[in-house]
ROSE-4610 file (N, C-alpha, C; in Angstrom, 1 decimal, always signed):
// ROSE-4610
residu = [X/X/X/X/X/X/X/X/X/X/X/X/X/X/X/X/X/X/X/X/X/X/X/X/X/X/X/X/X/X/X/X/X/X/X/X/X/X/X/X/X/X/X/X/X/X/X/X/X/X/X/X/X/X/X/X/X/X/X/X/X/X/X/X/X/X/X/X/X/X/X/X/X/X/X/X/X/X/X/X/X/X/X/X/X/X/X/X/X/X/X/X/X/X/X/X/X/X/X/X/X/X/X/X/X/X/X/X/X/X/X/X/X/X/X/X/X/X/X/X/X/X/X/X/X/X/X/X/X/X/X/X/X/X/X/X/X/X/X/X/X/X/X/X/X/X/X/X/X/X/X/X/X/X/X/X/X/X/X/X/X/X/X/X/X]
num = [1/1/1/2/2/2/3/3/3/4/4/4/5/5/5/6/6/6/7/7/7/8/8/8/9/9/9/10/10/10/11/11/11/12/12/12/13/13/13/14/14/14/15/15/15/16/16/16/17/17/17/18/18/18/19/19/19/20/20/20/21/21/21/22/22/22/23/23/23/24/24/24/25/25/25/26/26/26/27/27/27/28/28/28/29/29/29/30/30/30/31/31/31/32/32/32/33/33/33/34/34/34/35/35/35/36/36/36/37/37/37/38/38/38/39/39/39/40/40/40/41/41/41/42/42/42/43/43/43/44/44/44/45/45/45/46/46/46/47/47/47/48/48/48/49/49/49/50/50/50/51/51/51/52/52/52/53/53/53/54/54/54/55/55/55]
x = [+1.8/+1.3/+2.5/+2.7/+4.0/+3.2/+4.4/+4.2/+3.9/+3.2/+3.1/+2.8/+2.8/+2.8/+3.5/+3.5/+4.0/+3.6/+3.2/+2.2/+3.3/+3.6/+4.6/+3.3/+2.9/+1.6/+2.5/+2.0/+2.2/+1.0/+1.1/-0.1/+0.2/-0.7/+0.3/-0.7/-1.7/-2.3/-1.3/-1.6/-0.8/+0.6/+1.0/+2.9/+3.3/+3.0/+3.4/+3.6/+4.5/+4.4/+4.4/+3.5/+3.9/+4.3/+4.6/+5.4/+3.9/+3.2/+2.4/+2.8/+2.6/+3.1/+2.3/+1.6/-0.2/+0.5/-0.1/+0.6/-0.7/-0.6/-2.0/-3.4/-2.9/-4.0/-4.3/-5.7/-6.1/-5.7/-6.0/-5.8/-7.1/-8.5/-9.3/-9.2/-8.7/-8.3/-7.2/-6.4/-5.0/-5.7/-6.6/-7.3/-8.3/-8.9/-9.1/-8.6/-7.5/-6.5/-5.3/-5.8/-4.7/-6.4/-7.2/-8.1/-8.6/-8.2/-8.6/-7.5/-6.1/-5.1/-5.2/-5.4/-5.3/-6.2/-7.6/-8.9/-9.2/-7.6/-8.3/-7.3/-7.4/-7.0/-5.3/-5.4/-4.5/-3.2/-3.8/-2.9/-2.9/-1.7/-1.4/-0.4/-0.8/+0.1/+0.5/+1.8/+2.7/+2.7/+2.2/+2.1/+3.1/+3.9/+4.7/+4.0/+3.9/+3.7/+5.1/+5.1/+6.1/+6.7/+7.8/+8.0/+7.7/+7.6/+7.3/+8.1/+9.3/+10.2/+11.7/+12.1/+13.5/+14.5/+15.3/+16.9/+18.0]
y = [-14.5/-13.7/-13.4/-12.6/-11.8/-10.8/-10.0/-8.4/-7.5/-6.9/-5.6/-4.6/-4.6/-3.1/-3.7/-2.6/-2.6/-1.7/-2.0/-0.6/-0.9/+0.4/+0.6/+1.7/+0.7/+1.5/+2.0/+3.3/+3.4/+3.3/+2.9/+3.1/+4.0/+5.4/+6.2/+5.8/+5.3/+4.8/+3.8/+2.6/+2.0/+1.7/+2.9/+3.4/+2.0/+1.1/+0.8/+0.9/-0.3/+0.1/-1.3/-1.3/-2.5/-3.0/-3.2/-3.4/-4.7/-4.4/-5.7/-5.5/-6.9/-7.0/-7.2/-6.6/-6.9/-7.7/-9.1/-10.1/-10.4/-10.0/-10.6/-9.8/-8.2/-7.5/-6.9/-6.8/-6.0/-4.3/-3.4/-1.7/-2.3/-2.0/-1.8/-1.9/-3.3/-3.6/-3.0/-2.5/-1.9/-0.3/+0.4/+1.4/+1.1/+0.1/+0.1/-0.5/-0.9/-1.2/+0.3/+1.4/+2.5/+3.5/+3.1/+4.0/+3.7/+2.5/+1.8/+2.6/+2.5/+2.8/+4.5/+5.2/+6.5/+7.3/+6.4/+7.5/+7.1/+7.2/+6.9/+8.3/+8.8/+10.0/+9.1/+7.8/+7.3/+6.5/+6.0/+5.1/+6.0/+5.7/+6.5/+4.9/+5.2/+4.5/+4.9/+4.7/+4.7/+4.0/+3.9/+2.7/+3.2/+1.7/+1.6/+0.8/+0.9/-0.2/-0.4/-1.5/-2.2/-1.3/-1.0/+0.1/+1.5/+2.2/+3.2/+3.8/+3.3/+4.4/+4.0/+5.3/+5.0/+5.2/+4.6/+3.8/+4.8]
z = [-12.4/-11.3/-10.4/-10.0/-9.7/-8.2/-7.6/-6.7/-7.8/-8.0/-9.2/-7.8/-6.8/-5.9/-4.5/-3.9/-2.6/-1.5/-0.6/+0.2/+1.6/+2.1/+3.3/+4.0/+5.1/+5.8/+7.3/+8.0/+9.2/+10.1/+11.4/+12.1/+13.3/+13.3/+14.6/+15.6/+15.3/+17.0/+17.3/+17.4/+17.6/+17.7/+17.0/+16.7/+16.2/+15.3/+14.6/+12.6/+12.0/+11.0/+10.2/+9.4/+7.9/+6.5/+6.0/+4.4/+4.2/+2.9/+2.0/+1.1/+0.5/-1.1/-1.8/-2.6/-3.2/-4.9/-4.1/-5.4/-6.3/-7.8/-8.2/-8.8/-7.9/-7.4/-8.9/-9.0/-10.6/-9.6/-10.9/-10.4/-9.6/-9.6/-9.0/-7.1/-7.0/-6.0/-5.3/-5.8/-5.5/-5.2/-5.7/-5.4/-4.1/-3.9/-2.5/-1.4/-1.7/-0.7/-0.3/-0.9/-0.8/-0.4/-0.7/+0.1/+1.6/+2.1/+3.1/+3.9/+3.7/+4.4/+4.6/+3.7/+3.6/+4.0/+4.2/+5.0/+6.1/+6.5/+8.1/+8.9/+9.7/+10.6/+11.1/+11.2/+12.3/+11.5/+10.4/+9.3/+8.0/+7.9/+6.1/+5.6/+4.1/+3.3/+2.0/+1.8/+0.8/-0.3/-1.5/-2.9/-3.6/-3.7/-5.4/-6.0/-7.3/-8.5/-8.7/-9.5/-9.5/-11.0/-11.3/-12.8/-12.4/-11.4/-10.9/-10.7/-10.3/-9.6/-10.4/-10.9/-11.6/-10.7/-10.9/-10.1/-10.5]
């Protein structure tokens, strides 16, 4: 059991910002942890999977 994603969320109410490391997570879960972030008017979030992005 490893990080297989990574979510870089912003919050503009708040004007802050966070980095989580979803360790563990099945897809299922990883789909509602990027729909939780993204439907909202005030927070957006950014997902890597882990193998996603070439170097």
């Amino acid at each position: 059991m490893g990080c297989n994603a990574v979510v870089c969320a912003v919050d503009l109410y708040k004007k802050d910002s966070e980095i989580k490391l979803l360790i563990g997570c099945s897809e299922e879960e990883q789909q509602t942890i990027m729909r939780f972030y993204n439907d909202s008017t005030y927070m957006k979030g950014l997902f890597f999977r882990r193998g996603s992005i070439d170097v």
